[in-house]
C-alpha positions as CSV (number, residue, x, y, z in Angstrom):
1,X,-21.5,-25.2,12.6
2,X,-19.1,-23.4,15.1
3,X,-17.9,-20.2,14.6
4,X,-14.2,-19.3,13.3
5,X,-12.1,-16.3,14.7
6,X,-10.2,-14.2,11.8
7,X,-8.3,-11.4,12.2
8,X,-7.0,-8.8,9.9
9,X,-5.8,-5.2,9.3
10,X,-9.6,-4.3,7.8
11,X,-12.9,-4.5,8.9
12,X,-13.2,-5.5,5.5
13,X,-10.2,-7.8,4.8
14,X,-11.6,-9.9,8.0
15,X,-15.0,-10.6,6.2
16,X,-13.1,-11.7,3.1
17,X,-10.9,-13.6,4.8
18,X,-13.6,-15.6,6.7
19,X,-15.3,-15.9,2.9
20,X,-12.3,-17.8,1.6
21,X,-12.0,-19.7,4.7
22,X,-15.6,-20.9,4.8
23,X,-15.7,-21.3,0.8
24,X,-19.5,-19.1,1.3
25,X,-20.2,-16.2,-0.6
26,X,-21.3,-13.3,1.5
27,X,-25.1,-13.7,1.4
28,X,-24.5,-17.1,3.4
29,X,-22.2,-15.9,6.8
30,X,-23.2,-15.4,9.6
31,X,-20.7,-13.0,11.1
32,X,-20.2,-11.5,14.9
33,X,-17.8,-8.3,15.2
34,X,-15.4,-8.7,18.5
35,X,-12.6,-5.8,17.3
36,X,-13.8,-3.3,14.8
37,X,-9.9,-2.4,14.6
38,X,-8.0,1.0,14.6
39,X,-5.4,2.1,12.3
40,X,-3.7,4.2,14.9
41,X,-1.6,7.3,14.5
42,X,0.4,7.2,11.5
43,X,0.6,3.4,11.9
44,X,1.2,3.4,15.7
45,X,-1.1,1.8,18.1
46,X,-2.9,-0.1,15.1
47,X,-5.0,-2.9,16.4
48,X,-6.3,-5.9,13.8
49,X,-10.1,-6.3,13.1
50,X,-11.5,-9.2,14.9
51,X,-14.6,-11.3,13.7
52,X,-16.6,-14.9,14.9
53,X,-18.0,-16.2,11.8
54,X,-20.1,-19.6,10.5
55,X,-21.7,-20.6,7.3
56,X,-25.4,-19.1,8.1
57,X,-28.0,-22.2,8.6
58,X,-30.4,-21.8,6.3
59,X,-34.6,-24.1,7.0
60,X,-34.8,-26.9,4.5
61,X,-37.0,-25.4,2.2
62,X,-39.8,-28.1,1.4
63,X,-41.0,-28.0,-1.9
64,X,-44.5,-29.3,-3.5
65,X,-44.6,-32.5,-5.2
66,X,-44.4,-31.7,-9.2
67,X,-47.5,-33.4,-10.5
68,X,-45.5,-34.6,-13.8
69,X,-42.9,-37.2,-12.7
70,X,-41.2,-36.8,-16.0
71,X,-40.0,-32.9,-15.3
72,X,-38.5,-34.2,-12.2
73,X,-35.4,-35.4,-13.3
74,X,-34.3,-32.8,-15.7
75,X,-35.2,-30.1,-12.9
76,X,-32.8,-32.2,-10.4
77,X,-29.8,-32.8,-13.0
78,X,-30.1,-28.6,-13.3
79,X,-29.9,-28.0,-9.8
80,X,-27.2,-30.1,-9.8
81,X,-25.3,-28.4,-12.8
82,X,-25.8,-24.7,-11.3
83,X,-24.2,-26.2,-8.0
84,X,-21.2,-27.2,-9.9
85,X,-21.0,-24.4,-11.7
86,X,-21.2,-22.0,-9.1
87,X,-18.4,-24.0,-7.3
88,X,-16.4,-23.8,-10.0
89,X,-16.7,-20.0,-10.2
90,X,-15.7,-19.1,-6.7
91,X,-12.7,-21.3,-7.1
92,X,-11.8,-19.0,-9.5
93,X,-12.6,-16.1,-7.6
94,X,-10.1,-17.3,-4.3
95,X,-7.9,-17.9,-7.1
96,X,-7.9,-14.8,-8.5
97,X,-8.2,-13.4,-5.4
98,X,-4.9,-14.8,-4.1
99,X,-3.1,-14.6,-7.4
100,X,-0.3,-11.6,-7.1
101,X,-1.0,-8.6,-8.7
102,X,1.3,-7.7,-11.3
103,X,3.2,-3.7,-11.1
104,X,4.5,-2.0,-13.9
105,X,8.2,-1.6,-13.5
106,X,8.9,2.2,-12.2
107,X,11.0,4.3,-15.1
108,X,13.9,5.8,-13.1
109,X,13.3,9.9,-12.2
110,X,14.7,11.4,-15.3
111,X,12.4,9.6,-17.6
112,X,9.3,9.5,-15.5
113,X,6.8,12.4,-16.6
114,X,6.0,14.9,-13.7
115,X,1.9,15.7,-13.3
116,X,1.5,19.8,-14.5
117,X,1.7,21.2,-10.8
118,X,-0.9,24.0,-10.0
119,X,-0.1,27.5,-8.9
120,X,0.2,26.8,-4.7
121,X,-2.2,29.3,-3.1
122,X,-1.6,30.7,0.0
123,X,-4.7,29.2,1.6
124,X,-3.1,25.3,0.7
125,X,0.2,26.8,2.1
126,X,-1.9,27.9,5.6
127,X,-4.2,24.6,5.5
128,X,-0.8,22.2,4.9
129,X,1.4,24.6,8.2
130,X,-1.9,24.2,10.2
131,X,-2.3,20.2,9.9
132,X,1.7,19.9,10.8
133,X,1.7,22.4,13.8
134,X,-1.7,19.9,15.2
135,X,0.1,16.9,14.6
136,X,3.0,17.8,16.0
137,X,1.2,19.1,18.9
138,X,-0.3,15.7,19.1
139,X,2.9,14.1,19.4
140,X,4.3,16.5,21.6
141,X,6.9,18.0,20.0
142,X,6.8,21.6,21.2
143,X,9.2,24.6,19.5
144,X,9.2,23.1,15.8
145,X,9.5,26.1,13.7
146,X,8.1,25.2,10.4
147,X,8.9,27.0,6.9
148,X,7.3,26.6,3.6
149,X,8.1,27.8,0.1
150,X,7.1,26.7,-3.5
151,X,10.7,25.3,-5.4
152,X,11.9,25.8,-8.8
153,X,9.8,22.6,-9.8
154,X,6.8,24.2,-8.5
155,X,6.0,21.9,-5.3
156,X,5.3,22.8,-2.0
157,X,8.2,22.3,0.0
158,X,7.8,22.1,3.8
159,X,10.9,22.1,6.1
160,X,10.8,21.5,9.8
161,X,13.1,22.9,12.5
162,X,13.4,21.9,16.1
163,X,14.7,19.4,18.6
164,X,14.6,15.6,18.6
165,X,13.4,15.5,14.9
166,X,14.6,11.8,14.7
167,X,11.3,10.7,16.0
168,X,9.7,12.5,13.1
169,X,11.7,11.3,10.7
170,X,11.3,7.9,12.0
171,X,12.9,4.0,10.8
172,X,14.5,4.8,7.1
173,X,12.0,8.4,7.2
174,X,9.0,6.0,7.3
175,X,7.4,8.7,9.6
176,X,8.3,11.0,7.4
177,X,7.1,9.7,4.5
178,X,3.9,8.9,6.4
179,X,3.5,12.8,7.3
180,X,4.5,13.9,4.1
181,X,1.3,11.3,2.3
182,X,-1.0,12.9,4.7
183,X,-0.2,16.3,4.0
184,X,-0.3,15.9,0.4
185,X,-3.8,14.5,0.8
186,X,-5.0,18.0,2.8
187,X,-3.3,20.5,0.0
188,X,-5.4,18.4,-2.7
189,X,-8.2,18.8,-0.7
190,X,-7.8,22.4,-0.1
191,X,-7.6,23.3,-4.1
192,X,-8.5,22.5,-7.4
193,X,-5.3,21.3,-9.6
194,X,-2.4,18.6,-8.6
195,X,-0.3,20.2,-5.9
196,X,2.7,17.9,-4.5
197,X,4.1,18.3,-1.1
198,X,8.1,17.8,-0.4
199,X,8.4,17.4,3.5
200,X,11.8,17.5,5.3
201,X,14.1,18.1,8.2
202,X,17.7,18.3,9.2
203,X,18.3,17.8,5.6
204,X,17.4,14.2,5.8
205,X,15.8,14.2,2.1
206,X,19.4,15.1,0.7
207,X,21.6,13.0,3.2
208,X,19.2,9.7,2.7
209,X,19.5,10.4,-1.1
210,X,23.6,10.4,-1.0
211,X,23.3,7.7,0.9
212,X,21.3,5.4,-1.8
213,X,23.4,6.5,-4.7
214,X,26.7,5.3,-2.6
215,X,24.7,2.0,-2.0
216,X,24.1,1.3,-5.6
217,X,27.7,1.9,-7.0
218,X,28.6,-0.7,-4.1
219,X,26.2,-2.9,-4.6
220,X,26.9,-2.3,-9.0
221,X,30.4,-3.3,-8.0
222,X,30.1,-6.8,-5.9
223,X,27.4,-8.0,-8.8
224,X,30.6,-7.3,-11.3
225,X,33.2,-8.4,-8.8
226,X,31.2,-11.9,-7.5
227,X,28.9,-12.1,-10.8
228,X,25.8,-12.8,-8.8
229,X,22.4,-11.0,-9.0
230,X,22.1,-9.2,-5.8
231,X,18.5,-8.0,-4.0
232,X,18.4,-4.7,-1.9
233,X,16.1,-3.9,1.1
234,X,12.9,-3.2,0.7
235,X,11.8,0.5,-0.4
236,X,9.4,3.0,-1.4
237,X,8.9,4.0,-4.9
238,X,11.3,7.2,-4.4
239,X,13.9,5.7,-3.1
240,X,13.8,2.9,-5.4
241,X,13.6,5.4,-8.4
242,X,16.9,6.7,-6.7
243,X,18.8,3.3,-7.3
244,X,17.5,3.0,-10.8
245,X,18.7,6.4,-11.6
246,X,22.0,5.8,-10.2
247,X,22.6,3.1,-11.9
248,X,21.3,4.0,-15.3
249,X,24.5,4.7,-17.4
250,X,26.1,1.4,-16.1
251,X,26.2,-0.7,-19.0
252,X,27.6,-3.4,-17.2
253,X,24.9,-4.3,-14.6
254,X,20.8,-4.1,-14.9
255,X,18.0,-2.9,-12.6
256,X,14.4,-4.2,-11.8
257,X,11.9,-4.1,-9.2
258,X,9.6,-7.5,-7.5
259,X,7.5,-8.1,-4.9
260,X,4.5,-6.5,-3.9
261,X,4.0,-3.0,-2.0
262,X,5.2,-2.6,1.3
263,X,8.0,-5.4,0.7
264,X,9.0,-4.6,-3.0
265,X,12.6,-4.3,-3.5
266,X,15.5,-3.4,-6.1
267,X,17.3,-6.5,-8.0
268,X,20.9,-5.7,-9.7
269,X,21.9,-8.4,-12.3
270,X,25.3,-8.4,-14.0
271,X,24.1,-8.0,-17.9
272,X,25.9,-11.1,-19.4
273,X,27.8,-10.1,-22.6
């Protein structure tokens, strides 16, 4: 059988991909690695995993003659059952698979219970300035002061200072939500207890906040005006939370989320009456 070339974001994802293709479970590929794949620096430079794969060829296993001729049949008409039944199953399993997975819809901010923050020690304060002053190094950004304190919520909030911070905040502060995941992940690591991590700069976290809540009231008025259900970008679970909240005490229109993470989206419907 010739090989098949699959490419995806995973190492992983390629090998499942080739067992759907195929229709093999993984005991039965035959697999050759061409890209291992890279995830990049904070998404740039990512290169796809790249895989040749077959079904494996298997010797014809050559069995001894059963001495009673009556066994014979019922042992092929079981064979023959188990082979139907284990292509039912992994029909089921692509099907699952492939199925989308269903996500609870997010509550807007004021009714969404916070995780009890830990105390911030200084030691996840240094660990948290370190990791930003070495990426930042990386991506040559030179003269970035950086200042942290812990806010009246509790949270670690990290504000950067310096020239050309557009690049680090990045399309719609994707960069700077990417920087701001990692960074959470080092001051977990760092101590025991739930500590959350509020990175910004230039005041973008506040301006890009305004900007949402003037979005929804606009939007909230053309689905009264035009009485048509009207979908917004895609965004992250923040900035969604941000529409929902906004348009919480509008009796007139209604929010929900759909789709699937990256692409999952706000949908304002006009509440009929």
């Amino acid at each position: 059988m010739e090989y098949i070339t699959v490419s995806a974001k995973t190492l992983d994802d390629a090998i499942t991909e080739a067992l759907i293709q195929l229709g093999v479970t993984s005991d039965q590929l035959d697999y050759e690695v061409i890209e291992k794949g890279s995830a990049g620096f904070l998404g740039i430079g990512m290169k796809q995993a790249v895989i040749k794969a077959r079904k494996k060829i298997t010797e014809p296993v050559i069995e001894e003659p059963v001495k009673e001729t009556r066994s014979e049949e019922p042992v092929k008409k079981e064979k023959s059952e188990v082979k139907k039944e284990f292509k039912k199953d992994f029909k089921k399993e692509i099907k699952k698979e492939k199925a989308p997975v269903k996500i609870k819809e997010e509550k807007p901010a004021a009714e969404k219970k916070e995780a009890d923050l830990a105390k911030v020690e200084q030691t996840t304060i240094n660990a948290c300035e370190k990791f930003i002053y070495d990426v930042l190094q990386a991506m040559d950004m030179e003269g970035v002061k950086v200042t942290s304190k812990v806010d009246e919520e509790g949270a670690l909030s990290i504000d950067m200072d310096g020239k050309n911070m557009g690049i680090l905040i990045g399309k719609r502060g994707q960069t700077l939500d990417s920087l701001q995941y990692l960074t959470n992940r080092v001051a977990n690591k760092t101590q025991d207890g739930y500590v959350r991590v509020k990175l910004d700069t230039e005041d973008y976290r506040r301006r890009r906040k305004e900007t949402l809540e003037n979005l929804a009231k606009n939007i909230a008025s053309k689905v009264k005006r035009t009485r048509r259900t009207v979908s917004l970008e895609p965004m992250n679970p923040y900035e969604r939370r941000i529409i929902h909240s906004a348009l919480q005490a509008d009796s007139a229109v209604s929010t929900h989320s759909e789709g699937e993470e990256p692409y999952r989206r706000v949908v304002v419907t006009l509440v009929r009456k």
